[in-house]
Backbone as JSON, one array per atom type, in Angstrom:
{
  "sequence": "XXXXXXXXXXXXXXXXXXXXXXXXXXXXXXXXXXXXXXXXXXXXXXXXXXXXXXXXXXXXXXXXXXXXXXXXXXXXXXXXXXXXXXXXXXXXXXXXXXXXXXXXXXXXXXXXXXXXXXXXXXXXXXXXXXXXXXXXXXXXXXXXXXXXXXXXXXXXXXXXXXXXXXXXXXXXXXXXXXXXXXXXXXXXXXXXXXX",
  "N": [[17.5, 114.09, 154.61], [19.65, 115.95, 155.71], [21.3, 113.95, 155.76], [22.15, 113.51, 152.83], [22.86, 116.01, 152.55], [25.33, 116.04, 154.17], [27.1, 113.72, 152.86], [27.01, 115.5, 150.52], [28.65, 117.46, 150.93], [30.66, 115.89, 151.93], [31.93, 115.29, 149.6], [32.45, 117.12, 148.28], [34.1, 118.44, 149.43], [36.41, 116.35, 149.76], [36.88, 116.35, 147.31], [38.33, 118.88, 146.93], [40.57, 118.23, 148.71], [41.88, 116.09, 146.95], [42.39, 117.85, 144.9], [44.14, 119.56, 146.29], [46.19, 117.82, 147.21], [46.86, 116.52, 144.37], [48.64, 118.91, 143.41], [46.83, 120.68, 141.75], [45.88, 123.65, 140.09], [44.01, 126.51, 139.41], [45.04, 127.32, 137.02], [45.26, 125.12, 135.89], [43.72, 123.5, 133.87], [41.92, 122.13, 135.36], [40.0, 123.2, 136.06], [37.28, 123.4, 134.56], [36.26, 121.33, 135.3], [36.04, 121.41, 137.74], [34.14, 123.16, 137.66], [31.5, 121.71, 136.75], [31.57, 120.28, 138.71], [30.5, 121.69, 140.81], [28.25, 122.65, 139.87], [27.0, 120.53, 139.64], [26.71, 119.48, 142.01], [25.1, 121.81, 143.33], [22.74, 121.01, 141.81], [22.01, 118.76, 143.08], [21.73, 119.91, 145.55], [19.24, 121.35, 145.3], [17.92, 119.63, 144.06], [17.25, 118.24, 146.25], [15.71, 119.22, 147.86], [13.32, 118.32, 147.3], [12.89, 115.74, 147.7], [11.47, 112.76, 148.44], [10.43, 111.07, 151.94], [10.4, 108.64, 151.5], [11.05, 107.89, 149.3], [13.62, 108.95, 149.88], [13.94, 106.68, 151.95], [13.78, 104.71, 150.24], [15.95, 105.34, 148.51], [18.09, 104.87, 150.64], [17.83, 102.13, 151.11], [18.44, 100.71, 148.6], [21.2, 101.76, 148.19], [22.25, 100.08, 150.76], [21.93, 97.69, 149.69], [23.16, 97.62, 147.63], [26.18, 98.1, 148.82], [25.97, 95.67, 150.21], [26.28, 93.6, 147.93], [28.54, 94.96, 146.79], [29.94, 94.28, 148.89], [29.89, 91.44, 148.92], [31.0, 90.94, 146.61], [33.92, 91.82, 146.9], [34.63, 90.17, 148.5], [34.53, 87.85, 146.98], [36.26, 88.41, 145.43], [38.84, 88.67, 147.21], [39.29, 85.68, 147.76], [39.05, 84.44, 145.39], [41.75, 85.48, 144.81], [43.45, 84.5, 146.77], [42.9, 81.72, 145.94], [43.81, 81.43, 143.65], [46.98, 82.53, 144.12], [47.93, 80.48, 145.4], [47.11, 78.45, 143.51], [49.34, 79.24, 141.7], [51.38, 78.94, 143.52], [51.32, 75.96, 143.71], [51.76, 75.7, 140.97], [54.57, 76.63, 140.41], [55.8, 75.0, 142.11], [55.33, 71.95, 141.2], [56.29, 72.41, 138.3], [59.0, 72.55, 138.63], [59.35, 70.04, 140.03], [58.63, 68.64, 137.45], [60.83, 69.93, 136.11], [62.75, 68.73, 137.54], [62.59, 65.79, 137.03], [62.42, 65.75, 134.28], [65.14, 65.79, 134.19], [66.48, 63.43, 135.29], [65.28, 61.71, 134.11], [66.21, 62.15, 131.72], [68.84, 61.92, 132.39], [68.88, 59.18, 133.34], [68.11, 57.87, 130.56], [70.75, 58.39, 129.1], [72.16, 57.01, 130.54], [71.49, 54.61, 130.3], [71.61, 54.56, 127.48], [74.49, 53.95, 127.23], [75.03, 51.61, 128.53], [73.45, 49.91, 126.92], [75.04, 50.12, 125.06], [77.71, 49.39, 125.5], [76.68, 46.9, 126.1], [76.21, 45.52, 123.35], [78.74, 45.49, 122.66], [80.11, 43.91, 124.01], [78.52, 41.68, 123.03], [79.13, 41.34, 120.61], [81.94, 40.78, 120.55], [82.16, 38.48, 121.76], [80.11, 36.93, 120.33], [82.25, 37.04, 117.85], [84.35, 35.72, 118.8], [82.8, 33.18, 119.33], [82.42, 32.53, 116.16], [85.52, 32.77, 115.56], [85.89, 30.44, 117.59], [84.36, 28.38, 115.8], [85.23, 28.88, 113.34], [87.96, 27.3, 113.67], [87.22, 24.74, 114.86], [86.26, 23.78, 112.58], [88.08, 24.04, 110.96], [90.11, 22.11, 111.77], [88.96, 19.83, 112.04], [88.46, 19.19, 109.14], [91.19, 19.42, 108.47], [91.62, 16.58, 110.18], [90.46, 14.76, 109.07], [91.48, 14.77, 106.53], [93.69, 13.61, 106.81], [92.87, 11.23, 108.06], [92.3, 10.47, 105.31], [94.18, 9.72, 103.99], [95.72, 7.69, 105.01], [95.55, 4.87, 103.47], [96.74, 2.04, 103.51], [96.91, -1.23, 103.25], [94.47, -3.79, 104.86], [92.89, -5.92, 107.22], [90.26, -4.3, 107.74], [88.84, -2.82, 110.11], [85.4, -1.33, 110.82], [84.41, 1.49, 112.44], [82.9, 3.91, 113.72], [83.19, 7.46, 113.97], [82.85, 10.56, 115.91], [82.96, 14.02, 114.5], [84.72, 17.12, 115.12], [83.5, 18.9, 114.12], [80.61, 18.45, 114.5], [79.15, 18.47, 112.28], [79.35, 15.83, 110.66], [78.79, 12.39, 111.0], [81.53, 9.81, 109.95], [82.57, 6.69, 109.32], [85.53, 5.33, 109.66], [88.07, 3.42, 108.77], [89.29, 1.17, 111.32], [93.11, 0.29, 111.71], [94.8, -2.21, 112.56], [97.64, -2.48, 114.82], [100.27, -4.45, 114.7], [102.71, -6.99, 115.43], [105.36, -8.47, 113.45], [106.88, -11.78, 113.61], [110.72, -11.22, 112.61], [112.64, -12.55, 110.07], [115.61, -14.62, 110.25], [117.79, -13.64, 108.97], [116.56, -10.8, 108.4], [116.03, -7.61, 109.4], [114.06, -6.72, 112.0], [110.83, -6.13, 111.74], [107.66, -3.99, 111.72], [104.66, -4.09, 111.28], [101.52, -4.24, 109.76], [98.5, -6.29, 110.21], [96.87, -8.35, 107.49]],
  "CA": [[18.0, 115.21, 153.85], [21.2, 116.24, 156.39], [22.39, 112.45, 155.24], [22.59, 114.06, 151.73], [23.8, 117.34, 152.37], [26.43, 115.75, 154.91], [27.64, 112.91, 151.22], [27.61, 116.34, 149.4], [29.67, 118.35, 151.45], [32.02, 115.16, 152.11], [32.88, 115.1, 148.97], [33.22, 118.29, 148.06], [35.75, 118.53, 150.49], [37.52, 115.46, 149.3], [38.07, 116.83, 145.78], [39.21, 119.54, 147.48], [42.09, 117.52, 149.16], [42.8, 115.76, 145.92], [42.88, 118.85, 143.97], [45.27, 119.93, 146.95], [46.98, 116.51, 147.23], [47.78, 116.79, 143.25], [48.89, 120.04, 143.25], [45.73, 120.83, 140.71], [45.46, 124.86, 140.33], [42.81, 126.84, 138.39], [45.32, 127.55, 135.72], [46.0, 123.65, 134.51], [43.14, 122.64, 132.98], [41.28, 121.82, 136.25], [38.73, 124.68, 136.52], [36.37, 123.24, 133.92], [35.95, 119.86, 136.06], [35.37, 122.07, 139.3], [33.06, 124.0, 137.71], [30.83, 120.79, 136.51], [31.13, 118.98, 139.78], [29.66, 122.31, 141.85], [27.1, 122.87, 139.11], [26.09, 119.08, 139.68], [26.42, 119.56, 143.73], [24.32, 122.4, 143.33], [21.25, 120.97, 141.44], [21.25, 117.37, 143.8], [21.24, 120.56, 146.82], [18.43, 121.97, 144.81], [17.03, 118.06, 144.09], [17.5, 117.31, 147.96], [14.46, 119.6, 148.68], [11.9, 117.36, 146.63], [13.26, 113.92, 147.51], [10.35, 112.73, 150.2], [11.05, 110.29, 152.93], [10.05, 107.67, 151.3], [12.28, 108.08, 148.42], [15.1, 108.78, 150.56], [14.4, 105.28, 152.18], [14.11, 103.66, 148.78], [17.46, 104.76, 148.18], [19.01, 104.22, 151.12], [17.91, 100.35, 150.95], [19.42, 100.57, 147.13], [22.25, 101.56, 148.49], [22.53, 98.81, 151.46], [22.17, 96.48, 148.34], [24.61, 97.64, 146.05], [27.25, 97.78, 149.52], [26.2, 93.93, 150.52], [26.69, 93.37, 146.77], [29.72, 95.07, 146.67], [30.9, 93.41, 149.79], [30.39, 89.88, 148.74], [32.01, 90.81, 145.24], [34.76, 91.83, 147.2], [35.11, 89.11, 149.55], [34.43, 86.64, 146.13], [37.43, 88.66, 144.8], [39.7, 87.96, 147.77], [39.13, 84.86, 148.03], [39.79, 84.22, 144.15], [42.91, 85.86, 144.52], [43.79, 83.87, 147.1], [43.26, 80.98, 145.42], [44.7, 81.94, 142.18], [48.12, 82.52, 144.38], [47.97, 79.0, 145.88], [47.49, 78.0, 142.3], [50.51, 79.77, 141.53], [52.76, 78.61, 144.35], [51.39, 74.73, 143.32], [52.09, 75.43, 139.66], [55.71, 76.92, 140.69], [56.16, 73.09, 142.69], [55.1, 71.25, 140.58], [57.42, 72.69, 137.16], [59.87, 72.38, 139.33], [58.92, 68.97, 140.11], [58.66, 68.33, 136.36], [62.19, 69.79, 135.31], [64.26, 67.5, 138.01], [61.89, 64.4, 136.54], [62.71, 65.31, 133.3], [66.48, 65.53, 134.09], [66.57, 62.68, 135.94], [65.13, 61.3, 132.87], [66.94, 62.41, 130.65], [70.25, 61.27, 132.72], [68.8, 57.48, 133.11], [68.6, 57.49, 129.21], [71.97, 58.22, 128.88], [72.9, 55.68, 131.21], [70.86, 53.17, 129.24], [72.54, 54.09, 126.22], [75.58, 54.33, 127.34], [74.89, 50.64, 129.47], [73.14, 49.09, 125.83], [76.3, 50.38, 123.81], [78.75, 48.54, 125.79], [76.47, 45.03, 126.45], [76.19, 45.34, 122.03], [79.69, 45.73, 122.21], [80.08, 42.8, 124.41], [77.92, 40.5, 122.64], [79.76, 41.01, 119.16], [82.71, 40.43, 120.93], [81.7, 37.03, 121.93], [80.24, 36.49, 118.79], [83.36, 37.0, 117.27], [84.84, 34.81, 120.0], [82.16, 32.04, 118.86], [82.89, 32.47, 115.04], [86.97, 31.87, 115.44], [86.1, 29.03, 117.58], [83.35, 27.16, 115.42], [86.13, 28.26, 112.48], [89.16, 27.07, 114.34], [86.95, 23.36, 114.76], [86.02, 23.53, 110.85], [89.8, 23.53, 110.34], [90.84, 21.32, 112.66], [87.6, 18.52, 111.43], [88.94, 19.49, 107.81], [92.62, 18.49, 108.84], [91.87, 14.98, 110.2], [89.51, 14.22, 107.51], [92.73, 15.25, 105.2], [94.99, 12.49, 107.4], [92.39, 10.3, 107.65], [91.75, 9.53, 103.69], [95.88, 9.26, 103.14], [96.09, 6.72, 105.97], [94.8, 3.56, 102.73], [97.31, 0.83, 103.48], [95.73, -2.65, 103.0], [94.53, -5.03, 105.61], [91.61, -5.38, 107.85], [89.54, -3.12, 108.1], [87.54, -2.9, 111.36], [85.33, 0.0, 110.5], [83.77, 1.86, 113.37], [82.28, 5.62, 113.73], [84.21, 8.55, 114.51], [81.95, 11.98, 115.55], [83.68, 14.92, 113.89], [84.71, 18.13, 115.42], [82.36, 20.48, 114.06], [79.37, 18.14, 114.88], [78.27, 18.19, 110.55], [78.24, 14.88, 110.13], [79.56, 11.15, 111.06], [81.69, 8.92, 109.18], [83.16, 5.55, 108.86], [86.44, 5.25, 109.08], [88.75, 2.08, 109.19], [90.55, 1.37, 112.34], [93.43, -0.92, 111.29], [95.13, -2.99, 113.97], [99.23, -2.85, 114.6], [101.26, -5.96, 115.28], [104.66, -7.2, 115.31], [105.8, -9.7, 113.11], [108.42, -11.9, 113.98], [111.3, -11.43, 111.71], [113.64, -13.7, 109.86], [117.13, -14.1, 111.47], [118.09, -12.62, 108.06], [115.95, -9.82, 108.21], [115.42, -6.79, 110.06], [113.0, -6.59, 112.93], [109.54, -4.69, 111.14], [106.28, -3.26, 111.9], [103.64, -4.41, 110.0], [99.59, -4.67, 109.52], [97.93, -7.39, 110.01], [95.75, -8.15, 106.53]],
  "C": [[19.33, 115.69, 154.39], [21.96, 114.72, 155.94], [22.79, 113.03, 154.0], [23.43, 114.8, 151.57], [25.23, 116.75, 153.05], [27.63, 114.98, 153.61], [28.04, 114.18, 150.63], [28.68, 117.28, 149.75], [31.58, 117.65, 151.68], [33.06, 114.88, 150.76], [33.44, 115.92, 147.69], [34.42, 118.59, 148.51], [37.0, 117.32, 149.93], [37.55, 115.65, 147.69], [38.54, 118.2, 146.08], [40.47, 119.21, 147.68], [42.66, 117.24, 148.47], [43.03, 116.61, 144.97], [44.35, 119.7, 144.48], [46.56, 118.95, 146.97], [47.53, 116.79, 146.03], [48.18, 117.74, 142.52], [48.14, 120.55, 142.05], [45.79, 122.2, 140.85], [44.32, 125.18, 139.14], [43.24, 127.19, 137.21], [45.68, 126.57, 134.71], [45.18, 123.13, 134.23], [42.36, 122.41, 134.34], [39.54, 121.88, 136.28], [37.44, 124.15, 136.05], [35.46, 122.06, 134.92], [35.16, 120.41, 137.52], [34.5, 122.54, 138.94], [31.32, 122.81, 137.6], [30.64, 120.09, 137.88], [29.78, 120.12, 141.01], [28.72, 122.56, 141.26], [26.41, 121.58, 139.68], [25.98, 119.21, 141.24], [25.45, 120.5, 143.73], [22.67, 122.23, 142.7], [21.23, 119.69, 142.05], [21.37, 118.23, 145.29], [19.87, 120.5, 146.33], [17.37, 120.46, 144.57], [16.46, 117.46, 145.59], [16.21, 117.72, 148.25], [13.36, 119.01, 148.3], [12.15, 116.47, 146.8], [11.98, 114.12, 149.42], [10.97, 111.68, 150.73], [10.97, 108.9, 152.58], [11.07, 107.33, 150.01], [13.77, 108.04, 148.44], [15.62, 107.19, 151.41], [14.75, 104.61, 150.89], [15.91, 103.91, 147.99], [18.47, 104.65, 149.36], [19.14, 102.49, 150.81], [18.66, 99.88, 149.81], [21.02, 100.9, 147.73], [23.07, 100.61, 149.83], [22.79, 97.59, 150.46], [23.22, 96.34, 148.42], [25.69, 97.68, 147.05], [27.19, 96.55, 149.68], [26.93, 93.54, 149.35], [28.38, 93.61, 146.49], [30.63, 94.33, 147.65], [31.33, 92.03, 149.4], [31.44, 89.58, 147.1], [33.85, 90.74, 145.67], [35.48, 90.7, 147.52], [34.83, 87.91, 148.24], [36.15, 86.77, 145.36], [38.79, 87.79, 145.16], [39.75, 86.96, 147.99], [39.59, 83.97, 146.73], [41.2, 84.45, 144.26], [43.8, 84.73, 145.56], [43.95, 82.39, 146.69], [44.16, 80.47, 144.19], [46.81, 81.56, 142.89], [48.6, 81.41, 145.07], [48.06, 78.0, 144.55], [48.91, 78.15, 142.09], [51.41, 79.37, 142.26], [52.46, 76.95, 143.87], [51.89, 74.62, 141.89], [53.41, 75.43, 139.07], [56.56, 75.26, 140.97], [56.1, 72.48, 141.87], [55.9, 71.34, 138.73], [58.53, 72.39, 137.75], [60.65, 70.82, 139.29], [59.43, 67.99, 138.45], [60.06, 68.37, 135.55], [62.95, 68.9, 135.89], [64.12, 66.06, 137.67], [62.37, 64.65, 134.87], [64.28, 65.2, 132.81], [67.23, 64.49, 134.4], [66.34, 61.53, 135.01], [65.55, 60.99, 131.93], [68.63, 61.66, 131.11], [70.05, 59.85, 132.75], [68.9, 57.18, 131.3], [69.64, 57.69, 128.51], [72.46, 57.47, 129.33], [72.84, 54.66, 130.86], [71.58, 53.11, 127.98], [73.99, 53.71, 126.47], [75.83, 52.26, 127.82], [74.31, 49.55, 128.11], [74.47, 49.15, 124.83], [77.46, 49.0, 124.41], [78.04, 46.93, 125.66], [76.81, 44.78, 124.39], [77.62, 45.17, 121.89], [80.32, 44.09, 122.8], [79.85, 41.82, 123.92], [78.64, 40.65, 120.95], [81.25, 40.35, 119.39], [82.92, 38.82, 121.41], [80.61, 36.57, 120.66], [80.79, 36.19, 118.1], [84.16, 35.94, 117.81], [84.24, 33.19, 119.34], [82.63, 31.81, 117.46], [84.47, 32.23, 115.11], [86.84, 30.4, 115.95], [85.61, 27.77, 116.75], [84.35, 27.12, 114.01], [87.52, 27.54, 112.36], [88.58, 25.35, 114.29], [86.74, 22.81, 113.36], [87.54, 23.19, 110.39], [90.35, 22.08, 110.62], [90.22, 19.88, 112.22], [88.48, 18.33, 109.99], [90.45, 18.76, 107.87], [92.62, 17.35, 109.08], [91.08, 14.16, 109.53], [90.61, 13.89, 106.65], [93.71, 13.54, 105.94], [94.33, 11.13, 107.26], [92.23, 9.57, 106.18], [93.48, 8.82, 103.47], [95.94, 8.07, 104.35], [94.68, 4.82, 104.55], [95.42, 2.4, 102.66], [96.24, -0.19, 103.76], [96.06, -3.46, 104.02], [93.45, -4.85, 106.39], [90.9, -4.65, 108.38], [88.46, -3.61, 109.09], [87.16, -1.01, 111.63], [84.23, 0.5, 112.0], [83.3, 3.81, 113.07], [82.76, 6.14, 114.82], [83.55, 9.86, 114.86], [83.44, 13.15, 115.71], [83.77, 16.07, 115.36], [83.07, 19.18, 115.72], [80.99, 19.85, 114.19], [78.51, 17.93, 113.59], [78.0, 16.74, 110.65], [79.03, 13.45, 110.89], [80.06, 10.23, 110.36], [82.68, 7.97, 109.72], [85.14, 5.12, 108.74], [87.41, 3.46, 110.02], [90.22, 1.74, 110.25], [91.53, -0.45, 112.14], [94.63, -0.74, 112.82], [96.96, -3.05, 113.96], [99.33, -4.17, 115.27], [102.42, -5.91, 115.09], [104.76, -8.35, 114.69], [107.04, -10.4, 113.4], [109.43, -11.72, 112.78], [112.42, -12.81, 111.42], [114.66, -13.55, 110.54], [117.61, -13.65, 109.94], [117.51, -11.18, 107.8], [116.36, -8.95, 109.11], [114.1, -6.91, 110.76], [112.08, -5.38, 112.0], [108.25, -4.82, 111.44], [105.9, -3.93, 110.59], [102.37, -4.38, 110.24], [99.32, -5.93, 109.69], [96.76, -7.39, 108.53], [94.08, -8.83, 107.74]]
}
């Protein structure tokens, strides 16, 4: 029963302090609250004298509870929180982490394009390179084709195979033989074919 009265007096006194602490007077609205808390202190005085000993254990042990209880809530709290802010400093790292990977990223695929633009640019370029030369041999095949047909003077033909330029196709053509004939002593010295 002095455990009671001692709770009711303590905390009478401590809304005392905080009525003093927040400069609370009886003219701001207060009064009503004080009057309810000493009405209620006054009927758990007036309760105190019927609580038996047995009662008073049963709630102390309720209240050993509900402090363990509250303790381990506590200590489940801090312990959350602590993890929570370990979360938080790994989740900090790790974005972090994520933006210089995705810049790093982002700068190799510019380098790639930048590194595919030029080889494309390269390889048309030698493409182009290939196409003058394969049309530069088409000409050139085309031209001694052209010399070859006008070359039809008559005389033996010793025909053999000629491979072209451009690699299309093989043909036939007649390789004729020079000589010297002797001339008359009236003549002129001349070139001639053999038939």
């Amino acid at each position: 029963m002095e455990c009671v009265s001692s709770v009711l007096e303590h905390s009478l006194e401590a809304g005392r302090m905080d009525d003093h602490m927040n400069g609370r007077m009886e003219n701001d609205g207060g009064a009503p609250y004080r009057y309810q808390l000493s009405c209620s202190i006054q009927s758990l005085s007036l309760n105190e004298r019927h609580i038996s000993a047995s009662r008073l254990d049963d709630l102390k042990a309720h209240n050993r509870d509900c402090r363990r209880l509250l303790s381990r809530k506590i200590l489940q709290y801090f312990k959350i929180r602590d993890q929570s802010r370990k979360l938080h400093r790994q989740n900090v790292v790790m974005t972090r982490e994520i933006d210089h990977i995705g810049q790093a990223l982002g700068d190799t695929r510019r380098q790639l394009a930048r590194e595919k633009a030029a080889a494309e640019k390269r390889l048309g370029l030698r493409v182009k390179e290939v196409d003058d030369l394969r049309l530069a041999l088409s000409r050139a095949s085309q031209k001694i084709q052209r010399r070859l047909r006008m070359i039809s003077l008559p005389g033996k033909k010793e025909h053999t195979e000629v491979q072209m330029f451009d690699g299309a196709r093989t043909v036939e053509v007649p390789l004729l033989r020079p000589c010297s004939i002797r001339p008359r002593p009236s003549e002129k010295p001349q070139l001639g074919y053999l038939r």
